[in-house]
mmJSON file of the N, C-alpha and C atoms, coordinates in Angstrom:
{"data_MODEL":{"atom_site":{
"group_PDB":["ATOM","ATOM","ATOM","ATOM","ATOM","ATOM","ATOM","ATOM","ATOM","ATOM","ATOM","ATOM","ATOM","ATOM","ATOM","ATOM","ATOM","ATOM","ATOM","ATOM","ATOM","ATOM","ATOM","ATOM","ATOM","ATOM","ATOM","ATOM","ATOM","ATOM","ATOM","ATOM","ATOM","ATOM","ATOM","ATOM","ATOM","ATOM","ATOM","ATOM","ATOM","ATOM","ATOM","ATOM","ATOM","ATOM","ATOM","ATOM","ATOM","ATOM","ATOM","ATOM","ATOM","ATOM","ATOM","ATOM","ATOM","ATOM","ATOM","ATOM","ATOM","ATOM","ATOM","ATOM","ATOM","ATOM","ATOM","ATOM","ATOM","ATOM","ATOM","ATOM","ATOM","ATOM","ATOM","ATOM","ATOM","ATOM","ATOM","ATOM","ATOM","ATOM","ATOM","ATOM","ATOM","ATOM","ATOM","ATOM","ATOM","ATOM","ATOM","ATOM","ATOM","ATOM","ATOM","ATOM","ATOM","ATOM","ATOM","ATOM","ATOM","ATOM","ATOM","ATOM","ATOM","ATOM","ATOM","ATOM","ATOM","ATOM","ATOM","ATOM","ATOM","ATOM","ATOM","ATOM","ATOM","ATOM","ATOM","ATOM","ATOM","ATOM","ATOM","ATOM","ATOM","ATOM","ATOM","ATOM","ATOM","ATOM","ATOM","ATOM","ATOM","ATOM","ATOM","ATOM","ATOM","ATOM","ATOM","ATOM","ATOM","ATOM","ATOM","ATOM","ATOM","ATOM","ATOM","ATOM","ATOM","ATOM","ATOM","ATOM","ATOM","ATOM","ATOM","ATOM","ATOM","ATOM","ATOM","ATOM","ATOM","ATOM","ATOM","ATOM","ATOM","ATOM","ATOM","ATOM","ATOM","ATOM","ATOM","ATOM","ATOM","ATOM","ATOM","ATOM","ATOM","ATOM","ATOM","ATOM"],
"id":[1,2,3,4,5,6,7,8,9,10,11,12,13,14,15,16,17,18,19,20,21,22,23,24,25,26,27,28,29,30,31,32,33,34,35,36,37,38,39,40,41,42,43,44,45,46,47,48,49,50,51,52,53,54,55,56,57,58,59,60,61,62,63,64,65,66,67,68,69,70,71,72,73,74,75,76,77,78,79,80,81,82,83,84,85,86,87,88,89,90,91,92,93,94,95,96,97,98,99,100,101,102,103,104,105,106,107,108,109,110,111,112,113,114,115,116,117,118,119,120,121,122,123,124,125,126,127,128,129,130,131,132,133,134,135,136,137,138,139,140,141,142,143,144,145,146,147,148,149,150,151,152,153,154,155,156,157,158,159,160,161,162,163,164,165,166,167,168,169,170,171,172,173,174,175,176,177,178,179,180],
"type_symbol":["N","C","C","N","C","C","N","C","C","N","C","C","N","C","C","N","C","C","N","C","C","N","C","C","N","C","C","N","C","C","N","C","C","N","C","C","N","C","C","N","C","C","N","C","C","N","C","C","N","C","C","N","C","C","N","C","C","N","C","C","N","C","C","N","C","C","N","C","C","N","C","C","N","C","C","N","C","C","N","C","C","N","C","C","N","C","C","N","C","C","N","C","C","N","C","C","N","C","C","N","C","C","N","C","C","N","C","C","N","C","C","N","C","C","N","C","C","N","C","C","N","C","C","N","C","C","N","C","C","N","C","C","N","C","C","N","C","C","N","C","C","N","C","C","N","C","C","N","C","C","N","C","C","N","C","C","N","C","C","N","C","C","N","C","C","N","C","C","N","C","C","N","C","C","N","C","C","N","C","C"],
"label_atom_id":["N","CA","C","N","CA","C","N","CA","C","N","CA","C","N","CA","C","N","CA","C","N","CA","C","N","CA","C","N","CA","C","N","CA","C","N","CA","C","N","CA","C","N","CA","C","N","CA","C","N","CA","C","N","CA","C","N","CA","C","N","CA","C","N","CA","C","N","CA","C","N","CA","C","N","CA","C","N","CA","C","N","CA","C","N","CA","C","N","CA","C","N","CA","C","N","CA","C","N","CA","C","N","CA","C","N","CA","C","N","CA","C","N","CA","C","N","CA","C","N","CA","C","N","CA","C","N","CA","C","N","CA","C","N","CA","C","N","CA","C","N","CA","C","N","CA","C","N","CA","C","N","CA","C","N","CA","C","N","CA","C","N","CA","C","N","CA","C","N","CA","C","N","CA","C","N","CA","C","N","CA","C","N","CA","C","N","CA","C","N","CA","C","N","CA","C","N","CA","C","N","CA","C","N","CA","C","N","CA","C"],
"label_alt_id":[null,null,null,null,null,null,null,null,null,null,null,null,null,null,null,null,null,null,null,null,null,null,null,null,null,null,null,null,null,null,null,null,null,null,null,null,null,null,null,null,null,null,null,null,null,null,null,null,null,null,null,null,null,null,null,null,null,null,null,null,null,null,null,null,null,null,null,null,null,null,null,null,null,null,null,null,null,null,null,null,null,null,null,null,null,null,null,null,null,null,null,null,null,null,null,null,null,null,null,null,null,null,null,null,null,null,null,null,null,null,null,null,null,null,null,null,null,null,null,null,null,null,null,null,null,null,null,null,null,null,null,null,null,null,null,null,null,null,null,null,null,null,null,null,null,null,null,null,null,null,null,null,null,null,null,null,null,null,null,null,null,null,null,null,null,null,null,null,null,null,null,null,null,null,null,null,null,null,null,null],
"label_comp_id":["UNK","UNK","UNK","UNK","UNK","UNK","UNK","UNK","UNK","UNK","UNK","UNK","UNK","UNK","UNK","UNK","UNK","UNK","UNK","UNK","UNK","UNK","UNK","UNK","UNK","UNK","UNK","UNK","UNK","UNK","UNK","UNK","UNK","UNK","UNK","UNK","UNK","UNK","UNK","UNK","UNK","UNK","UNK","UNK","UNK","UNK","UNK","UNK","UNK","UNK","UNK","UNK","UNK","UNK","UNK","UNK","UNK","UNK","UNK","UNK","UNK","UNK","UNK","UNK","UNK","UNK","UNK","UNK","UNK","UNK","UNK","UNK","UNK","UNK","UNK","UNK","UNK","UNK","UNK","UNK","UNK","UNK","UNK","UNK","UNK","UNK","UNK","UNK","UNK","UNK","UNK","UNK","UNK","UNK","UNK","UNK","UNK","UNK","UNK","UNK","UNK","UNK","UNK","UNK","UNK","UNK","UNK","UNK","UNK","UNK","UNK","UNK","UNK","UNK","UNK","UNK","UNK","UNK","UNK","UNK","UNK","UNK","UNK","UNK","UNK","UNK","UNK","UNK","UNK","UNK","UNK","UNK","UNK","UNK","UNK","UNK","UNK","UNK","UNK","UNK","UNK","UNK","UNK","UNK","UNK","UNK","UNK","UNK","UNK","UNK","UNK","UNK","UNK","UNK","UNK","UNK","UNK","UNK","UNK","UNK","UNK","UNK","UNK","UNK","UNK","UNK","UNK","UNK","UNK","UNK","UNK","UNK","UNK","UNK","UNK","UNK","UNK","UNK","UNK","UNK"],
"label_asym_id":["A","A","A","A","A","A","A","A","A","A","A","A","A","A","A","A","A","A","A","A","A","A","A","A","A","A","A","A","A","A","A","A","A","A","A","A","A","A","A","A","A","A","A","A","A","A","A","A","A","A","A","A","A","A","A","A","A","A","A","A","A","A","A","A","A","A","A","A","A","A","A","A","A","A","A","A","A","A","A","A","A","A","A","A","A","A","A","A","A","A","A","A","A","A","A","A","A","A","A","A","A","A","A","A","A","A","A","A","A","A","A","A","A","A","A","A","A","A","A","A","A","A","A","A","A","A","A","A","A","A","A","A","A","A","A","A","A","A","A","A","A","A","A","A","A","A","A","A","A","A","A","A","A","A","A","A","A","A","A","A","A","A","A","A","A","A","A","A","A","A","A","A","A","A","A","A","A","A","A","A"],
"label_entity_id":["1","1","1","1","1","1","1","1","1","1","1","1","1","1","1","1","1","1","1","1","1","1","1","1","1","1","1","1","1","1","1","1","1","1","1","1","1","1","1","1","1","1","1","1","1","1","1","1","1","1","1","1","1","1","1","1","1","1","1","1","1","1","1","1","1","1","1","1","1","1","1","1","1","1","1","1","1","1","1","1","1","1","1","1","1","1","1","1","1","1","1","1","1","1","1","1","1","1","1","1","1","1","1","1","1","1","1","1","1","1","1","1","1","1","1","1","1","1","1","1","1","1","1","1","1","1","1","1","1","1","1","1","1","1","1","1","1","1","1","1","1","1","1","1","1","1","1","1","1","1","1","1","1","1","1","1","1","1","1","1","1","1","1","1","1","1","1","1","1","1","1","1","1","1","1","1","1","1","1","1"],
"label_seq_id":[1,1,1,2,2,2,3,3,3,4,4,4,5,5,5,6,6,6,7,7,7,8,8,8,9,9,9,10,10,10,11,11,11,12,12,12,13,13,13,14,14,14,15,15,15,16,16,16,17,17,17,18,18,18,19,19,19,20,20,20,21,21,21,22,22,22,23,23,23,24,24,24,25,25,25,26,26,26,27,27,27,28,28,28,29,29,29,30,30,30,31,31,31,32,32,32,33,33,33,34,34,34,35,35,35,36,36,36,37,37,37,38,38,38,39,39,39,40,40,40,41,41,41,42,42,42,43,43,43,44,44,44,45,45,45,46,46,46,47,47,47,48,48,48,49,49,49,50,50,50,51,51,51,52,52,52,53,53,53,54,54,54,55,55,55,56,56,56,57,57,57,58,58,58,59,59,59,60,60,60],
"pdbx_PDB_ins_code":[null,null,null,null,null,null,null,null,null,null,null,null,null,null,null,null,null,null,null,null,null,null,null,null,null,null,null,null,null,null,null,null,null,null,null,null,null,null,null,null,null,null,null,null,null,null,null,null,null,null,null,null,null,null,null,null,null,null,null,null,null,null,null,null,null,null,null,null,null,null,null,null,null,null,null,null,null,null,null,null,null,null,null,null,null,null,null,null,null,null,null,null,null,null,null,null,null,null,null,null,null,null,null,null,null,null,null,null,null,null,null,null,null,null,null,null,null,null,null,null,null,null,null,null,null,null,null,null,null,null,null,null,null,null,null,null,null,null,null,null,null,null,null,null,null,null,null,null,null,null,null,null,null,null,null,null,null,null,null,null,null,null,null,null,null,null,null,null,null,null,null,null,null,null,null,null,null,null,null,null],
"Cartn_x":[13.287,12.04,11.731,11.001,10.363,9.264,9.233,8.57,7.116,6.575,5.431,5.111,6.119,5.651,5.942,6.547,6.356,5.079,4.722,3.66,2.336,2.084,1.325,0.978,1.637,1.854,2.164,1.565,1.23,2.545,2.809,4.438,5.292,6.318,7.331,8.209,8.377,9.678,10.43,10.805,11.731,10.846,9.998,8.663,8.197,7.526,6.737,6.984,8.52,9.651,9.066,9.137,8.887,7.352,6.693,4.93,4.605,5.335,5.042,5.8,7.182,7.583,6.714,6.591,6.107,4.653,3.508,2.552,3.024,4.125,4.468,4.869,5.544,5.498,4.345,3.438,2.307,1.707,1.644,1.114,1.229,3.187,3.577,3.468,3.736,3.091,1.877,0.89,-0.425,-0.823,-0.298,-0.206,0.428,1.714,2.716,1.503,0.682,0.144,-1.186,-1.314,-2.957,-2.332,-1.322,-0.375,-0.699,0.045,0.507,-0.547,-1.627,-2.889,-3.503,-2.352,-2.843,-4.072,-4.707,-5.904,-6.093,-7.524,-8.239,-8.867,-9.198,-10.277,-11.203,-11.97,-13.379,-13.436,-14.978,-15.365,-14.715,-14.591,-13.811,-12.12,-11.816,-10.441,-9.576,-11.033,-10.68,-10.731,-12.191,-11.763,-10.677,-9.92,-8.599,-7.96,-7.053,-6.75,-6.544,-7.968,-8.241,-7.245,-7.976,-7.706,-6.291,-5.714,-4.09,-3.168,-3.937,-3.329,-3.122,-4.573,-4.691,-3.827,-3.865,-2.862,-1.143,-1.067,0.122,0.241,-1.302,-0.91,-1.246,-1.843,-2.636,-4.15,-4.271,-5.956,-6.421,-7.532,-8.029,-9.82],
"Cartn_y":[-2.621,-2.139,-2.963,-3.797,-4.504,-4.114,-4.395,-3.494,-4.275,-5.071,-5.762,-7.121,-6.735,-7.52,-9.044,-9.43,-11.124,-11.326,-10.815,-10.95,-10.682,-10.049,-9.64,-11.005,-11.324,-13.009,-13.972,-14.436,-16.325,-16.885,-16.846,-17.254,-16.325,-15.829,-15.438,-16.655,-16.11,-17.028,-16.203,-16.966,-16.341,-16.4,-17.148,-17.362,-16.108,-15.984,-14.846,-13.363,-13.407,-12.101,-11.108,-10.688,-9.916,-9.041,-10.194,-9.617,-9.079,-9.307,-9.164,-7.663,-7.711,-6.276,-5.443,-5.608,-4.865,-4.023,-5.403,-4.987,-3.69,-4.192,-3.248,-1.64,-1.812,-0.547,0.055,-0.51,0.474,0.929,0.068,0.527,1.929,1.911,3.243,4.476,4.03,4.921,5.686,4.59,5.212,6.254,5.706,6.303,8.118,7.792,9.402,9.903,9.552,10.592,11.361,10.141,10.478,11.79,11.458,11.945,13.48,13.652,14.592,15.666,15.267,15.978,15.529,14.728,14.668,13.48,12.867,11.937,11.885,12.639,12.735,11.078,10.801,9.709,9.822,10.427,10.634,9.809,9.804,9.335,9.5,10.92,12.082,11.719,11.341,11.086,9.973,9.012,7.58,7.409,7.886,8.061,8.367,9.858,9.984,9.052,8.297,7.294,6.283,6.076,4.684,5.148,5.955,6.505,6.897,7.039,7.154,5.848,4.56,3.693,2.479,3.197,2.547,3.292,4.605,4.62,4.18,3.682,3.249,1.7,1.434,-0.13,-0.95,-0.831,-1.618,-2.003,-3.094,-3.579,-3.632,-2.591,-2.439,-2.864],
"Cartn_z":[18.236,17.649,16.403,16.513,15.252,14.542,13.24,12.486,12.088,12.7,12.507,11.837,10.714,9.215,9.631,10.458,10.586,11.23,12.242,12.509,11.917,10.608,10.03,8.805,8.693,7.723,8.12,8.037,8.885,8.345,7.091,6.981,5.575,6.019,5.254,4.467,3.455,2.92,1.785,1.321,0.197,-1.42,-1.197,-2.349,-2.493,-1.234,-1.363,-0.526,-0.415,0.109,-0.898,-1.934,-2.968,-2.786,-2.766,-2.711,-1.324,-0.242,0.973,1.078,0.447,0.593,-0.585,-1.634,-2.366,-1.864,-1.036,-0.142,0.828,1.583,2.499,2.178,0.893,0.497,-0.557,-0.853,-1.076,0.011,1.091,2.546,2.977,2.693,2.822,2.33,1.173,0.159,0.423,0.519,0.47,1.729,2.706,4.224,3.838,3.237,2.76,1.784,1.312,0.176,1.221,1.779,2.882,3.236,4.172,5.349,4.962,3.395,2.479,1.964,2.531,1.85,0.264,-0.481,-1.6,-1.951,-1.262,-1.695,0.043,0.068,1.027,1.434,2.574,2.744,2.662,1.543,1.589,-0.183,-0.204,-1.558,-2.726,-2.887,-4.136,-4.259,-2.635,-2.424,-2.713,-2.77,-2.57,-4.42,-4.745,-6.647,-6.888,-6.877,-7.417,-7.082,-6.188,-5.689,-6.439,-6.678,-7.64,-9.021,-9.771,-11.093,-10.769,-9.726,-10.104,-10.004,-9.064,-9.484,-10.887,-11.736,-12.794,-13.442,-13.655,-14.11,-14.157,-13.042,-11.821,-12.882,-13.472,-13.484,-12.743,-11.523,-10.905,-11.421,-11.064,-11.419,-10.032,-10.095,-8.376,-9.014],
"occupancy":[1.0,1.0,1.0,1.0,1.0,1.0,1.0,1.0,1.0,1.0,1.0,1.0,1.0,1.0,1.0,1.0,1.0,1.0,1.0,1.0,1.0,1.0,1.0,1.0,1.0,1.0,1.0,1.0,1.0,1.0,1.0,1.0,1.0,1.0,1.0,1.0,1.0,1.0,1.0,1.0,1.0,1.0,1.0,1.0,1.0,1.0,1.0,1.0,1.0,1.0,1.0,1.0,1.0,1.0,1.0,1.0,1.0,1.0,1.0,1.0,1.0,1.0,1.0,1.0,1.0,1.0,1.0,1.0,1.0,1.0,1.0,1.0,1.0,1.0,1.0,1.0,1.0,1.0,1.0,1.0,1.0,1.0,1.0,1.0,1.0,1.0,1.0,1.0,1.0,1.0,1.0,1.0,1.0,1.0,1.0,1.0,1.0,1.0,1.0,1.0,1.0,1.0,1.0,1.0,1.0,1.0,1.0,1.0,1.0,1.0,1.0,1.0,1.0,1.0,1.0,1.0,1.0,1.0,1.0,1.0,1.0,1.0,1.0,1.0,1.0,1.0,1.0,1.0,1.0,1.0,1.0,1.0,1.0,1.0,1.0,1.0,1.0,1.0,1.0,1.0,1.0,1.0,1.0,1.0,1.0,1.0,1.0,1.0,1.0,1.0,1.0,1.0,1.0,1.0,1.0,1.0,1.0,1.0,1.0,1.0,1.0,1.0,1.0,1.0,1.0,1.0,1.0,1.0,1.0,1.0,1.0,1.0,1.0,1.0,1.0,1.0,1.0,1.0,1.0,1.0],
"B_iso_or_equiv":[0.0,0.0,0.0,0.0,0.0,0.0,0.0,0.0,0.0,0.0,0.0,0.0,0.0,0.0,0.0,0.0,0.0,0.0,0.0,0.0,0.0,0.0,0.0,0.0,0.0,0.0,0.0,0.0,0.0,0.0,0.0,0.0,0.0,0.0,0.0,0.0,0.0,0.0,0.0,0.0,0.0,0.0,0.0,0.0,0.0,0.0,0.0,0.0,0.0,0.0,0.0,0.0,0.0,0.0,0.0,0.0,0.0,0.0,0.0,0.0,0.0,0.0,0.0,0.0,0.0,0.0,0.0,0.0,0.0,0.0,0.0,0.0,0.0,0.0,0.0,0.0,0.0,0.0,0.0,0.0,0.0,0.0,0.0,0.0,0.0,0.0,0.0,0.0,0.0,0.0,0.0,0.0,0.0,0.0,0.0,0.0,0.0,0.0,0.0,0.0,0.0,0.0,0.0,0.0,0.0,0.0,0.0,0.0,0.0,0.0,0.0,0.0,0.0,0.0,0.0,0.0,0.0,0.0,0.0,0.0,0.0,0.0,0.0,0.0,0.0,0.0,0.0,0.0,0.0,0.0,0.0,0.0,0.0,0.0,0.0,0.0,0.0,0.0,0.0,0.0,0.0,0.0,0.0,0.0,0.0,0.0,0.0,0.0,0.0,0.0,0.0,0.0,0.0,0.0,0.0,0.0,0.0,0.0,0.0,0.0,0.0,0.0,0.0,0.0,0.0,0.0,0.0,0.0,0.0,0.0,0.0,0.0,0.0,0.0,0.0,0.0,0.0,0.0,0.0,0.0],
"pdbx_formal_charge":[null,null,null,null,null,null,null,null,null,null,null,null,null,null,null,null,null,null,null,null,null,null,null,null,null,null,null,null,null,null,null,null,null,null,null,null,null,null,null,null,null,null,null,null,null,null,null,null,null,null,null,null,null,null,null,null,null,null,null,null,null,null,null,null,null,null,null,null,null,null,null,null,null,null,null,null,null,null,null,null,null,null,null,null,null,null,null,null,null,null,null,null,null,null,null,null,null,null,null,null,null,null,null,null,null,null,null,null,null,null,null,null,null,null,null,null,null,null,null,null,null,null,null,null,null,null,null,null,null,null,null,null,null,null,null,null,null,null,null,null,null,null,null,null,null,null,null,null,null,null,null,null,null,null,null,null,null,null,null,null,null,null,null,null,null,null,null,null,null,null,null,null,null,null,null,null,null,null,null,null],
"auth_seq_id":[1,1,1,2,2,2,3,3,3,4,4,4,5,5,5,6,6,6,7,7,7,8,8,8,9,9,9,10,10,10,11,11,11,12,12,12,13,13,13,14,14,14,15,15,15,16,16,16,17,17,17,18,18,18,19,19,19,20,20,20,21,21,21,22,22,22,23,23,23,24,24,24,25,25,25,26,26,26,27,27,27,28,28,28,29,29,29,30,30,30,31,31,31,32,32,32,33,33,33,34,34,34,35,35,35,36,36,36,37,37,37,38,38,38,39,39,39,40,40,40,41,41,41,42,42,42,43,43,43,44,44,44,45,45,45,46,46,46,47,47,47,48,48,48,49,49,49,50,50,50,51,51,51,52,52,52,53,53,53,54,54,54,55,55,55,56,56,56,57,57,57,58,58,58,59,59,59,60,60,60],
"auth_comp_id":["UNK","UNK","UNK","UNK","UNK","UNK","UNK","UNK","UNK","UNK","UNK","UNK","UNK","UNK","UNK","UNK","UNK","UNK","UNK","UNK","UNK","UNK","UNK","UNK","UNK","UNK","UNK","UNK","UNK","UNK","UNK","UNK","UNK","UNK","UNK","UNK","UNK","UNK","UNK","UNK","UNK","UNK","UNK","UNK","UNK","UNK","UNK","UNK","UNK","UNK","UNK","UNK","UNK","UNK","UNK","UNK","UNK","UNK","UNK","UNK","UNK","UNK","UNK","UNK","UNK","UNK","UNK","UNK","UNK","UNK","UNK","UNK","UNK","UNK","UNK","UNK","UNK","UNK","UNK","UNK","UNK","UNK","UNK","UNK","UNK","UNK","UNK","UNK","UNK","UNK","UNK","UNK","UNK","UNK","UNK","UNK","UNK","UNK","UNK","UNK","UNK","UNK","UNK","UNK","UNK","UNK","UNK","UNK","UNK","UNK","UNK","UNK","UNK","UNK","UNK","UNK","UNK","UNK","UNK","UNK","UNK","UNK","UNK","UNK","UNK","UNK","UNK","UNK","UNK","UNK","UNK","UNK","UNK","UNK","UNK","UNK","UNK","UNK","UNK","UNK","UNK","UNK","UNK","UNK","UNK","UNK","UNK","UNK","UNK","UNK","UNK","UNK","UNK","UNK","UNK","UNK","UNK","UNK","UNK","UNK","UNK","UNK","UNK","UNK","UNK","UNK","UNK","UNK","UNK","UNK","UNK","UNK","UNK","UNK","UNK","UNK","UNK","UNK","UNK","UNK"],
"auth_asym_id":["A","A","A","A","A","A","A","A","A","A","A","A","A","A","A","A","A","A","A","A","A","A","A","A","A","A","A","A","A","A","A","A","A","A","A","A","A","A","A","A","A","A","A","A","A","A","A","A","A","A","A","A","A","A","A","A","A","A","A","A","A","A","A","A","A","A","A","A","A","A","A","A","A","A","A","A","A","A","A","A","A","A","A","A","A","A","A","A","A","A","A","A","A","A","A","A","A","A","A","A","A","A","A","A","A","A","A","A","A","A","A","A","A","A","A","A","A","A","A","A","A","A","A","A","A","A","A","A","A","A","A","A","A","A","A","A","A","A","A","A","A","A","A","A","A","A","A","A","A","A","A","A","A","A","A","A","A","A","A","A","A","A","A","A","A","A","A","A","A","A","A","A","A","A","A","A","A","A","A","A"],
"auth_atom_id":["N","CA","C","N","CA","C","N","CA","C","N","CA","C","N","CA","C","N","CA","C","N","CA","C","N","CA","C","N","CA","C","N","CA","C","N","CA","C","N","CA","C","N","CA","C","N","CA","C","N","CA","C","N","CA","C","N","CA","C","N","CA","C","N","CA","C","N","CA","C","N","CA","C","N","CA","C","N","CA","C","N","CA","C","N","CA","C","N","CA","C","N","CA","C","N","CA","C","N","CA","C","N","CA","C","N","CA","C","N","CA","C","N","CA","C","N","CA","C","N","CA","C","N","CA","C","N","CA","C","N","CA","C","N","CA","C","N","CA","C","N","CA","C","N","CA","C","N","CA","C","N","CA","C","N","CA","C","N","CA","C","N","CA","C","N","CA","C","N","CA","C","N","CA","C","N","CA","C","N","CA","C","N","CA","C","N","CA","C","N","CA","C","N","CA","C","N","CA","C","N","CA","C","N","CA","C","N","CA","C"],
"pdbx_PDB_model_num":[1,1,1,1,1,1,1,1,1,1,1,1,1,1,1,1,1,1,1,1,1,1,1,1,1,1,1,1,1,1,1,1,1,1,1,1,1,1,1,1,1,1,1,1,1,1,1,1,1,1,1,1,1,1,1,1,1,1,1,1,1,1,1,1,1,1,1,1,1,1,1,1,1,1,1,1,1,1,1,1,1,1,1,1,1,1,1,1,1,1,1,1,1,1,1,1,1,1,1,1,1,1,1,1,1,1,1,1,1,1,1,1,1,1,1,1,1,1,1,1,1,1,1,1,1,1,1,1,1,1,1,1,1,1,1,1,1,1,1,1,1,1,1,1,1,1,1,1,1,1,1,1,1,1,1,1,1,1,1,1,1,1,1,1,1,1,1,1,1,1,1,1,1,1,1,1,1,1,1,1]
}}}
């Protein structure tokens, strides 16, 4: 059972190992909170969202 991610990036390496997992786990993340009820996919949902990753430290 393979988990996608080579195929999802034209090329892996050890350069850019870090950003590719780090990608992969906000993926997850974001998927567990949807999942979770806590940030709906709607407009209102997608705001909180935002405003929790700035707070997070992300620049979205």
């Amino acid at each position: 059972m393979g988990t996608g991610i080579p195929e999802k990036y034209d090329t892996v390496t050890a350069e850019n190992l870090d950003s590719i997992i780090q990608e992969e786990i906000g993926l997850v993340f974001a998927q567990v909170l949807e999942d979770a009820g806590v940030y709906k996919r709607t407009a209102e949902g997608q705001a909180a969202f935002d405003r929790f990753l700035r707070h997070c430290g992300a620049e979205i």
